[in-house]
N, C-alpha and C positions, 0 to 999 in steps of 0.2 A: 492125255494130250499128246498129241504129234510131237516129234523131237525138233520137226522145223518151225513147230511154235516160237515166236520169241516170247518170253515173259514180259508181262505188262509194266512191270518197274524198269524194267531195261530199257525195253520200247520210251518209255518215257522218259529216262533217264538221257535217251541219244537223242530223244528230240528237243527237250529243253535247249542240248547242249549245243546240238546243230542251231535253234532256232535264237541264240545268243550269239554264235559266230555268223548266224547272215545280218542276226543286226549291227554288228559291228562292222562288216562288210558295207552294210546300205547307209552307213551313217560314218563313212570314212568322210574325213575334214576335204580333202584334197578331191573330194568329188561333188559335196555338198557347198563348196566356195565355189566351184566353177558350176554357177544354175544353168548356164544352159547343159552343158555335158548333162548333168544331171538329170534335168529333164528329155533333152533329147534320147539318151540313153535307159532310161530307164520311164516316166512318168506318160512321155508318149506314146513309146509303143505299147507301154501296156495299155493305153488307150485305144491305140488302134486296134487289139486283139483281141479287147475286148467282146465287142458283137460278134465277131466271131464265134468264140469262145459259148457266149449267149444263145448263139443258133445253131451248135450243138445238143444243148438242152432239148430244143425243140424234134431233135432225128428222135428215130425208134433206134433202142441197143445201146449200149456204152459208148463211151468216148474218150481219147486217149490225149491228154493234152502237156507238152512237154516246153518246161520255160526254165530259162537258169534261176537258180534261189532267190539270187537279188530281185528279180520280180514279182514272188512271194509275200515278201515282208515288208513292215512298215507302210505309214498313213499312204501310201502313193504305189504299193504292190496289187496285183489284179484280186488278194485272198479280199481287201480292205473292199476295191472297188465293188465286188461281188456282192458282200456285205452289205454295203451300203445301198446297191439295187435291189436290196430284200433278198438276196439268195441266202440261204444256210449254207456253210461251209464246213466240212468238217475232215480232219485229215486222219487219214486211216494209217 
């Protein structure tokens, strides 16, 4: 194995831990009381980015797509929204 491998328990170990601090991030009180904040910030534009994001699928070659974490996670993040239009997600 390469030394720039990371080990699989690591890798998992950082993501777990990352993936507990954004939901604590996406499910702050003082964001989640103020719904529009909330959705303007967050539930919208991942709407809007979505198609986007969709018709990239569609080019020939990779695609590079870069969102802050809180976008990510939870029922209203673009990983859910993807999900739920039948894409598979899966995070490397």
């Amino acid at each position: 194995k390469p030394a720039t491998e990371i080990p699989e328990a690591i890798k998992q170990a950082v993501n777990e831990s990352l993936h507990k601090a954004l939901e604590a991030v996406h499910n702050r009180k003082d964001v989640k009381q103020d719904a529009e904040m909330y959705e303007r910030l967050l539930v919208a534009r991942n709407r809007d980015w979505l198609p986007t994001i969709e018709s990239l699928f569609t080019r020939r070659g990779a695609a590079f797509v870069v969102v802050g974490a809180a976008h990510l996670v939870g029922p209203d993040g673009l990983v859910q929204m993807l999900k739920a239009k039948g894409y598979s997600v899966e995070q490397l």
